[in-house]
C-alpha positions as CSV (number, residue, x, y, z in Angstrom):
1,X,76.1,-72.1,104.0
2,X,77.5,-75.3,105.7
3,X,74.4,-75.7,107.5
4,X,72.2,-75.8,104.2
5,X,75.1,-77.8,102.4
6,X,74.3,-80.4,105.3
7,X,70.7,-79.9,105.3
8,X,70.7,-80.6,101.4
9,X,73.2,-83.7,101.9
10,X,70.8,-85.3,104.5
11,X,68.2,-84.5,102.1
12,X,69.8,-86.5,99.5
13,X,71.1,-89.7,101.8
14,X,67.1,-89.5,102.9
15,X,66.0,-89.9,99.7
16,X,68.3,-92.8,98.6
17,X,67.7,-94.6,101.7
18,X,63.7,-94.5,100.3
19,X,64.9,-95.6,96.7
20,X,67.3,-98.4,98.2
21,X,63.9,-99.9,100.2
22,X,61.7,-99.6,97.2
23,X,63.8,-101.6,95.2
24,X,64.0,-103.9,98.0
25,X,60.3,-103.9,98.1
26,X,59.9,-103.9,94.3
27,X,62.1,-107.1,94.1
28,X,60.2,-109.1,96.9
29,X,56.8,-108.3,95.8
30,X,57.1,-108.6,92.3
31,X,59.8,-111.5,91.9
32,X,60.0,-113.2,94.9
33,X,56.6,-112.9,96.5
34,X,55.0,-116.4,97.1
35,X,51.9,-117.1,95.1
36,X,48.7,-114.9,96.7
37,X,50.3,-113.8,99.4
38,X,50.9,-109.8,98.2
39,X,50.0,-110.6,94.2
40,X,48.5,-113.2,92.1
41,X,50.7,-115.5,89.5
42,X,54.4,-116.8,90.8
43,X,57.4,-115.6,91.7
44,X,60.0,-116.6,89.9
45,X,61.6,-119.2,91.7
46,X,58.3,-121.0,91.1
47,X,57.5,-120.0,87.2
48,X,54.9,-121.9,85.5
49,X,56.1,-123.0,81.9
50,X,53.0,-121.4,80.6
51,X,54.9,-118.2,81.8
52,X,58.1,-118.9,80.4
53,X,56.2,-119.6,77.2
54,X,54.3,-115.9,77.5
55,X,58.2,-114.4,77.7
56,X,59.8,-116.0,74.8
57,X,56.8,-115.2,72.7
58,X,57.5,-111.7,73.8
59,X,60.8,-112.1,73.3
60,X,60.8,-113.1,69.9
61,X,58.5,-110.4,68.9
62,X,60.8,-107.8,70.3
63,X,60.1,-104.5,68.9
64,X,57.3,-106.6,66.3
65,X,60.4,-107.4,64.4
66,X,59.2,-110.4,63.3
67,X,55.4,-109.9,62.7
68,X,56.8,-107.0,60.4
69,X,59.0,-109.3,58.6
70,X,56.2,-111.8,58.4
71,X,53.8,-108.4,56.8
72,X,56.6,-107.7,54.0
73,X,57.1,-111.1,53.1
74,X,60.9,-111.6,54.7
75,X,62.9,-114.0,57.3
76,X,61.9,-117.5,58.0
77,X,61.6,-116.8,61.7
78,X,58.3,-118.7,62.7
79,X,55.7,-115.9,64.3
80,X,54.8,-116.7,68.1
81,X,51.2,-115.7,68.6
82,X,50.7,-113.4,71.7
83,X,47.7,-111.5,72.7
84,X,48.2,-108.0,70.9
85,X,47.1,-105.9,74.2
86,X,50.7,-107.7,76.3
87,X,52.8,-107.5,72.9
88,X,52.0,-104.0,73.2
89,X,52.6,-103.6,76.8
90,X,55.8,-105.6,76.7
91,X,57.1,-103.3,73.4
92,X,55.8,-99.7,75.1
93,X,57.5,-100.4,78.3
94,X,60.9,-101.8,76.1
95,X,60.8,-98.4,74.1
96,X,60.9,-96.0,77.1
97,X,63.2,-98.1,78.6
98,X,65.4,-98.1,75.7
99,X,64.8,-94.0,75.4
100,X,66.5,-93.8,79.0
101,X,70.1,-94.4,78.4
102,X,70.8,-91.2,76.0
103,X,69.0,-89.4,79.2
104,X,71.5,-91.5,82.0
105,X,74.4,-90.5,79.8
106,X,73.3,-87.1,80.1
107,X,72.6,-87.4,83.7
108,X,75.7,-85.7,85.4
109,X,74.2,-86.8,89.0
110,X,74.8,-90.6,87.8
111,X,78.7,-90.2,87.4
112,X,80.8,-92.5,88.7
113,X,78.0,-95.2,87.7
114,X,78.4,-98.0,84.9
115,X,75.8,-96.5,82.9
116,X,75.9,-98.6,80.0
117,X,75.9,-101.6,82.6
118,X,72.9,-100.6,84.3
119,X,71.0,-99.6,81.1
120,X,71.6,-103.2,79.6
121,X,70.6,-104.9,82.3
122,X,67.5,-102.6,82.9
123,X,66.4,-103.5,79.4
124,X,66.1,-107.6,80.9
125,X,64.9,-106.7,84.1
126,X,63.8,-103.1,83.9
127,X,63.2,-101.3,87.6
128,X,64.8,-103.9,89.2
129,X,68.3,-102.2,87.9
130,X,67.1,-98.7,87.2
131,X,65.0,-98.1,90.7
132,X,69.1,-98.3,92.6
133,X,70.3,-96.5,89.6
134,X,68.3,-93.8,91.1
135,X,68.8,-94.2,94.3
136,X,73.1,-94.3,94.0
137,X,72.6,-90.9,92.2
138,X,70.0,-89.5,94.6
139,X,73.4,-88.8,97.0
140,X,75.2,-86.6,94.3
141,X,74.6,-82.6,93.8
142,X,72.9,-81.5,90.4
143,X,75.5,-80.0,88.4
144,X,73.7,-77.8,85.8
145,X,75.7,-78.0,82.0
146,X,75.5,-75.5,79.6
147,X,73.2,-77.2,77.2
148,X,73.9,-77.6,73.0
149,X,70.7,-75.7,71.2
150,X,70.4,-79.3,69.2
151,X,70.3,-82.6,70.4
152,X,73.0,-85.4,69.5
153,X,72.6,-88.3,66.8
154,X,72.4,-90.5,69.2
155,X,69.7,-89.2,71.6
156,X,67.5,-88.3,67.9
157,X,67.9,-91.9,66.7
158,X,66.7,-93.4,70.3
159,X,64.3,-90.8,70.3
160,X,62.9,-91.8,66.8
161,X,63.0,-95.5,67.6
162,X,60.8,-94.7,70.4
163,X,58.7,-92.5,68.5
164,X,57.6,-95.4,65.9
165,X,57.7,-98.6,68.7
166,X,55.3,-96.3,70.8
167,X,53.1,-95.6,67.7
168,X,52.9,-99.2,66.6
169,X,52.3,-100.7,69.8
170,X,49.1,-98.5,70.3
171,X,48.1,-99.7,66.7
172,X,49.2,-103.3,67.1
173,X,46.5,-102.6,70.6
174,X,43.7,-101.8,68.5
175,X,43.6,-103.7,65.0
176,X,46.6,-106.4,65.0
177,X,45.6,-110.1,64.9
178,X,41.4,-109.7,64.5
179,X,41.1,-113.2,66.0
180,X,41.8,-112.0,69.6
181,X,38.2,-110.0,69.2
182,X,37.3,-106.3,69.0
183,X,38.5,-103.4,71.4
184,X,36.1,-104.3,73.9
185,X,37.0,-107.8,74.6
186,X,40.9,-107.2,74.7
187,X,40.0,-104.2,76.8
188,X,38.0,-107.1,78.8
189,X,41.3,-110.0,79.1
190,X,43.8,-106.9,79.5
191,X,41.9,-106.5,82.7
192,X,41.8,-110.2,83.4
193,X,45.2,-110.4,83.2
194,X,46.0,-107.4,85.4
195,X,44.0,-108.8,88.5
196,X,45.9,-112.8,87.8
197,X,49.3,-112.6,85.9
198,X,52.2,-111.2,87.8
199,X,54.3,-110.5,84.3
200,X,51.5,-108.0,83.1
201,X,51.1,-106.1,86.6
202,X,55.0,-106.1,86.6
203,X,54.5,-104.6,83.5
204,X,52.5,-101.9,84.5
205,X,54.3,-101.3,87.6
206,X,57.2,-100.3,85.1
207,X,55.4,-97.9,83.3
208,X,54.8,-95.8,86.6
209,X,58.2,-95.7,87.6
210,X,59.3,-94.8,84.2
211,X,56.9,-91.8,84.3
212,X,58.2,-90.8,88.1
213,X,62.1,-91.0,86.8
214,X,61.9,-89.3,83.7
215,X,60.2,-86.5,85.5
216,X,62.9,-86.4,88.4
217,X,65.7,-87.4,85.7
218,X,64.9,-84.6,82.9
219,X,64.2,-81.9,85.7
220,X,67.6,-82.6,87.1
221,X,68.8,-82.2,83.4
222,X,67.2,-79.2,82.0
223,X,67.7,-76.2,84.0
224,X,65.0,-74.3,85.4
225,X,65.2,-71.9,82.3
226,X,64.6,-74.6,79.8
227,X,61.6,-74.1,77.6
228,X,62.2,-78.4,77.1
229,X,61.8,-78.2,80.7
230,X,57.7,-78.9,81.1
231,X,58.5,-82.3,78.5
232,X,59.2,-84.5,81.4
233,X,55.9,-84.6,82.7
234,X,54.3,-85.9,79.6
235,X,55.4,-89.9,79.6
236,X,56.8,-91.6,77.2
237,X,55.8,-88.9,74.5
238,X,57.8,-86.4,76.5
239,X,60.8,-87.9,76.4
240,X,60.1,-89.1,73.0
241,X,60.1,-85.2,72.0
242,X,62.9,-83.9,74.8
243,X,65.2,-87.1,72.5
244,X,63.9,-85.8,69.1
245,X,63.6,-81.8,68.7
């Protein structure tokens, strides 16, 4: 038994060890990378204004608060134009992130961890916060909890939040702002902007994490008996419905 106990704990220090130095490598390549040499676009200690521009647009837009304010005739907020396809992109990614702190509150391998801290920062700065998240809890046992048959308030109102940001951002994709072209041509500068623009790569980096985590996150959560259990390989709706039902 003490054998497999250490087995198991080298397992774990072995596995933070790999979280700690792809966060490392997540930071450099993504943030602090110089121009060409691993990606395209600029790190950010040489951001173009054009870029800065691109994030406050995004910003603003957060959650299409104010183009659906601007749609029901309300707030005097003036509406930054963005191309729909990164509005979307930027909103989806927000969403799930936003959908992961009723999960890290119900993480019992994160204990000891300011969850709240990390979660607020990870909704600026996303993997960069969430990727050691991981890797501090990677080095603490599951402990299994007997699990309530309904899910909190809380985790139903993230959930729901989630659920509509997610649908509107796959609209918004599609049909928002005609003057950007049809499906084929945002399809057409999405791509453009994957292969030049660090932001939207960054982006999309995120997204894969996110799907990793919540698998490896809800599997430490749900016990193997769980019929919620198979949700965490669906991402984003997965979680969406492991929040919700």
């Amino acid at each position: 038994m003490a054998q497999s106990n250490q087995q198991q704990q080298e397992s774990q220090n072995l596995t933070s060890k790999l979280l700690w130095i792809t966060a490392a490598i997540y930071v450099y390549v993504l943030l602090l990378s110089p121009p060409g040499q691993l990606l395209p676009g600029e790190p950010v200690w040489a951001i173009q204004p054009q870029t800065l521009q691109e994030i406050w647009h995004e910003s603003i837009n957060f959650f299409f608060i104010v183009p659906i304010l601007h749609l029901l005739g309300l707030g005097n907020v003036p509406e930054l134009v963005s191309h729909p396809w990164i509005e979307s992109l930027f909103n989806f990614a927000e969403a799930w992130m936003l959908m992961f702190l009723p999960v890290m509150f119900a993480d019992t391998r994160g204990r000891n961890t300011p969850k709240l801290l990390i979660w607020s920062l990870a909704m600026f700065l996303t993997n960069t916060f969430l990727i050691p998240y991981m890797a501090v809890r990677a080095t603490n046992p599951v402990i299994l909890e007997e699990k309530k048959s309904n899910p909190g308030l809380l985790k139903r109102i993230f959930g729901i939040i989630g659920l509509i940001v997610g649908i509107i951002a796959l609209i918004w994709a599609v049909i928002a702002r005609p003057e950007f072209g049809d499906l084929t041509q945002r399809a057409n500068y999405f791509v453009q902007q994957l292969m030049s623009d660090r932001l939207t790569i960054a982006f999309c980096v995120d997204l894969v994490c996110f799907t990793i985590f919540q698998a490896i996150l809800l599997g430490d959560i749900e016990p193997p008996t769980s019929q919620k259990r198979w949700l965490r390989f669906i991402p984003f709706w997965g979680l969406v419905a492991w929040l919700v039902i």
